[in-house]
N, C-alpha and C positions, 0 to 999 in steps of 0.2 A: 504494500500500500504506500502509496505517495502523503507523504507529513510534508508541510512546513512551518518551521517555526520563525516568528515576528519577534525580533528585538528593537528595541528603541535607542535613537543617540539622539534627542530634538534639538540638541542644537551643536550639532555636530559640525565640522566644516564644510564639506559634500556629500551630497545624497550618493554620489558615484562610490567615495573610499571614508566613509566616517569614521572609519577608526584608524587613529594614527600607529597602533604599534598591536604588535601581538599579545600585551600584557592585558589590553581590553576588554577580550574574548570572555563570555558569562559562561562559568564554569558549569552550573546548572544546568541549562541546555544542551550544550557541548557534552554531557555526560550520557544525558539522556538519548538525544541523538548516537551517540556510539553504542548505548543497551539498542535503542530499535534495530539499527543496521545488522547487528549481530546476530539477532531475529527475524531477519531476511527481508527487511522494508528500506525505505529509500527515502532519505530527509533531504530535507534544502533549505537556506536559511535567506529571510531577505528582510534588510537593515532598514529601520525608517529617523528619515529626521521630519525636519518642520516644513523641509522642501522637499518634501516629496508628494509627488502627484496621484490622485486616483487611477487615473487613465494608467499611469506607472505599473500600477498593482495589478488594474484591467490583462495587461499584456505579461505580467509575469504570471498570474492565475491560466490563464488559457496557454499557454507553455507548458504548466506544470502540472496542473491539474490536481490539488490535492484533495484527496477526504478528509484530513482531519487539518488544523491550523492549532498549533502550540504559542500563546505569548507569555511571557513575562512579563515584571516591570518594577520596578522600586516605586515608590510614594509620588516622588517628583516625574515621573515618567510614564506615571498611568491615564493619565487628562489626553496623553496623544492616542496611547494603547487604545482607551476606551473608544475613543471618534473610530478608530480606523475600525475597529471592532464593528458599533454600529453598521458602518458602511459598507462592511463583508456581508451582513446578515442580512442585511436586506438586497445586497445584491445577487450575493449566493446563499440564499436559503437554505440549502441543501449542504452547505459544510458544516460539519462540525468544529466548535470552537470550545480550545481550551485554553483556561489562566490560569496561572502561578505564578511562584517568584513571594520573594517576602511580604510586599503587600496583602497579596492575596491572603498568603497564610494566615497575619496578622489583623485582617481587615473580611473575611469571607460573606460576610451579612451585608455592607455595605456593595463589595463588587459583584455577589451572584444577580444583584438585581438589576446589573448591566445587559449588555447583550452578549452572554456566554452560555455553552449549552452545558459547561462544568466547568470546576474547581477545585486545584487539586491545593490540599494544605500539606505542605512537611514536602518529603521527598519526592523526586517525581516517577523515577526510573521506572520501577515494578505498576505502579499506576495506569500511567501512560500505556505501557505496553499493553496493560487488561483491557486497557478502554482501545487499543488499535485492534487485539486479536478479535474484542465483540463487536467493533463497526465493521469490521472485516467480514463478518460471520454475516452480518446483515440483521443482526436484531438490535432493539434499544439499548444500549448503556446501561449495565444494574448490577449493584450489590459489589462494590469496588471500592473499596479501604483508601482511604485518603480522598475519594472524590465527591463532593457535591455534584449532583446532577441535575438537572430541571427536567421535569416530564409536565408539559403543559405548566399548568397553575402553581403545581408539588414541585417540591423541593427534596429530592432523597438526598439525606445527610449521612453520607458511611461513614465510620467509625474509623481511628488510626489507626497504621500499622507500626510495630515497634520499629523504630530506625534501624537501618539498613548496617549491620556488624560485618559484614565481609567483605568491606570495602575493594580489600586487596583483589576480590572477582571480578570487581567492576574493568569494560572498556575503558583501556585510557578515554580522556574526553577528546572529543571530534573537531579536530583544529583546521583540517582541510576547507569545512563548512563558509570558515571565517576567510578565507584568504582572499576572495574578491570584493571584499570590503575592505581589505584594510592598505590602507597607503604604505608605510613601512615592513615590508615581506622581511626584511635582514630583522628587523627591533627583536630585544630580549624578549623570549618566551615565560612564562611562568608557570610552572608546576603547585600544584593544591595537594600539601602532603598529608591535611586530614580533613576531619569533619568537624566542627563545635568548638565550644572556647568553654572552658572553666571557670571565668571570671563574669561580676556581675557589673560591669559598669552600665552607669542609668542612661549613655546616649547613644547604647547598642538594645539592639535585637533578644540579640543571642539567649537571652536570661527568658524569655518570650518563647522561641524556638523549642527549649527544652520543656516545656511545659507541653507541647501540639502530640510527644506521642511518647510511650515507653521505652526504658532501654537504658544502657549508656548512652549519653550524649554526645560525651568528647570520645572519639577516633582515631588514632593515625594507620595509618599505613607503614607495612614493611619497609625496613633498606631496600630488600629487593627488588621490591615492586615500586620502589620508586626511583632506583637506578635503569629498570628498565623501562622506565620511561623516559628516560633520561636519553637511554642509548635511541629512542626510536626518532626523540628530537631531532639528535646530533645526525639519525641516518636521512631525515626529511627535509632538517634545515643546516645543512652542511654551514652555513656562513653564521652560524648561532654561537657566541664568542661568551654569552653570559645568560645563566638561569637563572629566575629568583622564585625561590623558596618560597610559597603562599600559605602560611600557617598564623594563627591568633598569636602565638608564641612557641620558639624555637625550643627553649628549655625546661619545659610542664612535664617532659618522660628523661631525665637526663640519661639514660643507659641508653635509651633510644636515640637522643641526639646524639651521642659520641659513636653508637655504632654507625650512624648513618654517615659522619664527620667522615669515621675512618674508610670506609665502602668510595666515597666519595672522592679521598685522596689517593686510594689506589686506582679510581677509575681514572682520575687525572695523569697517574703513569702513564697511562694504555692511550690518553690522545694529546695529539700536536697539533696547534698549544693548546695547552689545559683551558677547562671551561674555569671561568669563575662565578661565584653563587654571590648572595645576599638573598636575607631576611629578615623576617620581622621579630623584633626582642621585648619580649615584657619586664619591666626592672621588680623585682619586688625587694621588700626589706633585707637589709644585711643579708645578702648572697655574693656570697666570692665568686666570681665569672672567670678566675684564671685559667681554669680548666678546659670551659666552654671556647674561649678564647685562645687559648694553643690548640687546638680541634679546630675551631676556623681557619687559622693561617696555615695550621698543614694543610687544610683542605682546600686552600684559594678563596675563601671567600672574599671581597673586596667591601664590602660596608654593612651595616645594620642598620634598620629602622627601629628607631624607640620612637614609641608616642608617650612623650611628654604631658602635652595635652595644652595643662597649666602648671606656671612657676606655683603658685599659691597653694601652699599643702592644705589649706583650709576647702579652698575649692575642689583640691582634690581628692580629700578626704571624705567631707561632709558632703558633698554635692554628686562627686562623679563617681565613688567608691572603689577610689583608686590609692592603696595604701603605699606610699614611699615616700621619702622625704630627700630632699634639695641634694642632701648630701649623697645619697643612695644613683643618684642623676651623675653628678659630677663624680665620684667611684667607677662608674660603667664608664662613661666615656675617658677617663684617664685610663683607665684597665683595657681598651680598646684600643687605642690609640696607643700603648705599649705594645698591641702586638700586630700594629699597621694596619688597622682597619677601619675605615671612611663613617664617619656616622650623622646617618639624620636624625633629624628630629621632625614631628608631628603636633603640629600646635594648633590649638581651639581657641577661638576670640568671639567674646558675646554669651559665654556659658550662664544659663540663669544662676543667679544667685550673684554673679562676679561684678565688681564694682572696676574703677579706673585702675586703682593702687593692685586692684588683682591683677589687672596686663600686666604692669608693670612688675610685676613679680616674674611674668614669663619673659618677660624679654630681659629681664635681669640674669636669668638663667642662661638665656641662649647664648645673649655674651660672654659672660662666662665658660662655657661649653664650646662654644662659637662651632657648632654644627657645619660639618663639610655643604652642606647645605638643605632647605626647611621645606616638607609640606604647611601649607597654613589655611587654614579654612573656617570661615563664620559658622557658628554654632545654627543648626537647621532643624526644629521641630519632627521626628520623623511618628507618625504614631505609630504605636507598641511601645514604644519605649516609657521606661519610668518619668524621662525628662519629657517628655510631650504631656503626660498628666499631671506634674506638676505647673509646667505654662498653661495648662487648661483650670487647674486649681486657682492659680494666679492672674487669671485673666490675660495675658499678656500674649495671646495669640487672636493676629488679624484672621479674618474672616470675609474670603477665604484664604489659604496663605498663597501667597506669588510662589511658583515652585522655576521661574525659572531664573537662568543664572544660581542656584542653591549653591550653599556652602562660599559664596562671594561674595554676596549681597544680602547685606543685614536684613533682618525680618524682625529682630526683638527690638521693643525697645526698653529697656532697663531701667530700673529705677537710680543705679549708681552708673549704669554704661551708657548712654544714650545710642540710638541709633547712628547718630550722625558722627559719635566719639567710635563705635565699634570698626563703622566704614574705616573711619580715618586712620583707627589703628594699624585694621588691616593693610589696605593701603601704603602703610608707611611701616612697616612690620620689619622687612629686610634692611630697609635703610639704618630703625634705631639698632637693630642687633649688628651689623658687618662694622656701623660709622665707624672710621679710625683701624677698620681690620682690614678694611677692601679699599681699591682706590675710589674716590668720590665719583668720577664721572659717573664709573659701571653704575652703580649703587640709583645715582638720580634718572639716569637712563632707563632703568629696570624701574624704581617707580612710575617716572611718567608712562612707559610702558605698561603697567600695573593698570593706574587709572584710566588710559585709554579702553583696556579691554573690560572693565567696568562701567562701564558706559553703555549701555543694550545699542543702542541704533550702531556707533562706528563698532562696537566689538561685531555686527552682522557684518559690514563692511570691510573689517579687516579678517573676518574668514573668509570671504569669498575672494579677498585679493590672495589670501597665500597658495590659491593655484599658481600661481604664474612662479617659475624656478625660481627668481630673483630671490621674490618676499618670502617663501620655503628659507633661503639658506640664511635669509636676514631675520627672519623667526626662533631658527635655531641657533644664530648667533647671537639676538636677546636673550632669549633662553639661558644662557651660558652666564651670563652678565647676572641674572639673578640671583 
């Protein structure tokens, strides 16, 4: 049977290549898609931004011809999901339509009452396939674990299934899917070495996730199985120079991490030149990483991502329940940086509860630290999360929220951070942290750069100029600068 699955970028650069790198790719799908293939069906995936046309769709339906259509969508990217949804069902009656993806999961009473003929909560993999072998079959959709169904009027609500424990069975996920979308064919790849996160922080999901079905939650995968994935990378994308490790945190199984360290640096004997790794670190209290840290440098990895969040242990104690203190920050990154290893940092601006003197707690940090260099992103209501009921507790959520531009453009306004102070922050974020470390032009360069893409109307105008080769190379050489 012919599937295809609908993901969303709405405001991506071109409709033709909206993803600029391979790191992009929604693990989710791509997972799913590689259980059906295995199953003897035939997937196809086609990318939507904000410019894209009906008629588009028109001509890629009648090409392809599916029975069933699979979307996704995070929070901020369900307003496109939903229209292009309507637009299917009423043109194609006759397809079946399904949704998941976090929202869904987290939101299921709100979105069945869209136009979907199910919904799948929690995992997709084994689902999906029940509901392809029964449309296949030619009867209704029924009695299938994880799926909301619509039959007319009714609503059949199945029940969960326990999370999925055999990960290491699963198809690698289906990366092929993605590559006519994506601008960047050489960009670093990312491999997803488990399932679930152990930690409860209030402007995640995950704490939400474990609740939808039975089981253990947190997962990893074998060394093995995750080296052979590794090898199938290196035999599909010959030109793949660096993998990054996509886990909540590297060091939650330490025997596990060091086996996989070592597995990793004897793989690196066997190819020229050696691949290099990064990933993602959670700092917790007094933990000596000297260890985890000789394991990296045998192994090549080149940098770590810690999310910091906020300098202010108050904020991130009491608010994001996030236990470690200023000095446990500055211990990791000196302990890193002893054994040559690049590190970011991840910082959150406009967190509720967070006043001015709280910024300035993070940026006090980051200079300090002086981060090889920063993700940086305004705090974004998402619901499920603890932090979206208490901005609902607090009044402090517009109605309805703007979802677009998220994570860049302030949405809260604070009783000690204003909105206009959160922008500005951000905004001017790299400048207060580098000032005096970096030369001045770069630094104001990369602001005004900054604000420019802040801006909704010229940030639409300067994605559509960076087709042209020139503004590509002068992109990426801002880029550089920040």
């Amino acid at each position: 049977m012919n599937i295809l699955f609908i993901y969303s970028l709405q405001d991506a650069q071109s409709p033709a290549k909206p993803l600029d790198v391979q790191e992009q790719i929604h693990f989710g799908i791509s997972y799913i898609s590689s259980f059906l293939k295995i199953h003897g069906h035939t997937t196809k995936l086609f990318v939507l931004t904000r410019e894209t046309k009906y008629s588009v769709i028109d001509e890629y339906f009648k090409k392809y011809r599916p029975k069933l259509i699979c979307f996704t969508a995070v929070t901020t990217e369900y307003p496109l999901i939903a229209d292009i949804a309507k637009y299917i069902k009423n043109s194609y009656p006759d397809i079946f339509l399904l949704v998941g993806g976090p929202h869904a999961s987290l939101n299921p009473e709100v979105l069945i009452s869209d136009h979907f003929d199910s919904l799948c909560i929690g995992e997709g993999e084994k689902p999906t396939l029940e509901l392809v072998q029964q449309i296949e079959k030619g009867v209704f959709p029924t009695s299938i674990p994880n799926l909301w169904i619509k039959r007319g009027m009714q609503i059949e609500k199945n029940s969960p299934r326990p999370f999925l424990q055999d990960i290491n069975n699963l198809p690698f996920p289906d990366r092929e899917m993605w590559q006519e979308w994506i601008e960047n064919e050489s960009s670093r790849c990312s491999i997803l070495l488990g399932r679930g996160c152990p930690f409860q922080c209030t402007y995640c999901c995950n704490h939400a996730f474990k609740k939808i079905s039975d089981g253990p939650y947190v997962r990893v995968r074998s060394p093995d199985n995750i080296l052979a994935e590794i090898n199938e990378i290196a035999d599909k994308f010959p030109k793949q120079k660096e993998i990054y490790l996509e886990i909540e945190t590297f060091y939650i199984k330490k025997d596990w991490t060091i086996e996989l360290c070592s597995k990793l640096e004897n793989l690196n004997t066997k190819i020229k030149p050696p691949l290099s790794f990064g990933v993602n670190l959670r700092i917790t209290p007094n933990t000596n990483f000297e260890g985890l840290f000789t394991a990296l440098k045998k192994s090549n990895f080149r940098f770590i991502n810690i999310g910091v969040e906020s300098g202010s242990k108050r904020i991130r104690s009491e608010i994001l329940k996030r236990y470690y203190s200023n000095d446990d920050i500055i211990k990791t990154v000196s302990v890193a940086r002893k054994y040559g290893l690049k590190v970011c940092f991840y910082n959150l601006i406009g967190i509720p509860g967070e006043t001015i003197d709280d910024f300035k707690e993070t940026v006090k940090i980051n200079r300090i630290c002086q981060p090889d260099w920063t993700y940086n992103y305004i705090f974004f209501p998402y619901p499920g999360t603890d932090l979206y009921s208490i901005c609902k507790e607090q009044k402090l959520l517009e109605n309805p929220l703007d979802t677009k531009m998220e994570r860049i453009i302030a949405t809260l306004n604070l009783p000690g951070f204003s909105k206009k102070q959160i922008q500005k922050s951000f905004i001017w974020f790299n400048y207060n942290v580098y000032k005096g470390y970096k030369p001045l032009y770069k630094l104001l360069i990369g602001t005004i750069f900054q604000k420019v893409l802040l801006t909704y109307h010229l940030n639409k105008v300067y994605r559509g100029l960076m087709h042209v080769a020139f503004l590509k190379w002068l992109k990426n050489k801002l880029k550089s600068m920040l």
